[in-house]
C-alpha positions, -999 to +999 in steps of 0.1 A: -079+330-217-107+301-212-140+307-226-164+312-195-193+296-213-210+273-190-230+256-215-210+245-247-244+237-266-246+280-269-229+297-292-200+323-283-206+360-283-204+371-319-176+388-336-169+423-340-169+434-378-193+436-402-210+404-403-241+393-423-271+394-405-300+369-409-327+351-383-312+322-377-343+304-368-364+310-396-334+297-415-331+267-392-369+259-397-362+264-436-333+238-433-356+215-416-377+214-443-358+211-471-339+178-450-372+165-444-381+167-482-348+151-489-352+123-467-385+112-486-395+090-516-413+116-527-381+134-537-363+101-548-387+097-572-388+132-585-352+130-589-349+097-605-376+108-632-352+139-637-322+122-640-342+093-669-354+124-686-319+140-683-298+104-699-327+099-724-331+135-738-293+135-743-287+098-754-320+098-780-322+136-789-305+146-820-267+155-812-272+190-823-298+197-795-279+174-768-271+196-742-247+172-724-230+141-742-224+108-733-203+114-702-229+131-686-204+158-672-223+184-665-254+158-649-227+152-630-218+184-618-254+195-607-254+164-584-226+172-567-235+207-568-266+192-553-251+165-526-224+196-516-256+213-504-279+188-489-255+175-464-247+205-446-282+212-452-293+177-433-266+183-405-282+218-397-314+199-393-303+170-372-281+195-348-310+215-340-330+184-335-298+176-310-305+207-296-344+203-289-334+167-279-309+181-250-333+203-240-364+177-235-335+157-219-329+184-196-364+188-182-371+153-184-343+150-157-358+180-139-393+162-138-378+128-128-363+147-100-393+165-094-414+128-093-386+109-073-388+140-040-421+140-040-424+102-038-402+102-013-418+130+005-449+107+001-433+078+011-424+095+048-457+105+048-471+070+050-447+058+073-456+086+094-493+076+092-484+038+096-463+041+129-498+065+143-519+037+132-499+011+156-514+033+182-552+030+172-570+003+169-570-016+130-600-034+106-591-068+117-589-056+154-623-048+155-634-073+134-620-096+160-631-074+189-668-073+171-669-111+165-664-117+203-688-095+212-713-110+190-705-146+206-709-131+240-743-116+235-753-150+211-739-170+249-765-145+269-794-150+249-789-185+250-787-183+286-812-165+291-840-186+273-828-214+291-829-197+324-867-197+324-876-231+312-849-244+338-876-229+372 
């Protein structure tokens, strides 16, 4: 039977069965943390001091108190041990930063949606007020309108002083 998810970022119902139980976000914040620790030089350096200290102690210590000889085997072994953690570790991390990602993504989309109706309710708007505004008179109208007046009434008074001196 298909899985009637319709999200497959969400994870399926959980199993029946005795499961262990733990918050899943604390431990996804705790994750975090230790990935963002990792990804530092901080924690380069702390492990590259470890790791002189480790090959020094056991190359210059006396071979009764080396703890690991020359092939470093067991060195060796805590790495891995260490690697075979920190990359599911890291992966946690970056898939709930996928997750947080998806969801800004998600309203992002719903705000650009948002933005682009009301511009175009805005931009109906202004027609609207454009195509009334064909019917009224404009700036340059009057400016026109007020300009011929002025030249008019400048023509009257001109005639009019003249008019006297001329009986």
């Amino acid at each position: 039977m298909a899985d009637a998810r319709t999200r497959l970022d969400q994870p399926r119902e959980e199993r029946r069965g005795p499961r262990l139980r733990y918050d899943a976000e604390a431990f996804g914040r705790f994750t975090e943390r230790i990935a963002r620790f990792l990804g530092t030089g901080r924690y380069l350096v702390y492990q590259t001091v470890a790791i002189i200290l480790w090959l020094g102690y056991n190359v210059a210590a006396p071979k009764d108190w080396r703890f690991d000889p020359y092939t470093f085997t067991f060195l060796t072994l805590i790495l891995s041990l260490q690697a075979a953690y920190a990359a599911p570790l890291i992966l946690l991390a970056q898939n709930r930063q996928d997750d947080r990602d998806r969801v800004n993504l998600d309203a992002d989309r719903e705000e650009a949606r948002q933005s682009k109706a009301d511009l175009e309710y805005l931009a109906r708007e202004i027609a609207a007020v454009r195509m009334a505004l064909g019917e009224v008179a404009t700036r340059d109208f009057l400016r026109s309108e007020l300009g011929r007046a002025e030249t008019a009434r400048a023509e009257s008074v001109r005639e009019r002083e003249s008019a006297p001196e001329a009986s």
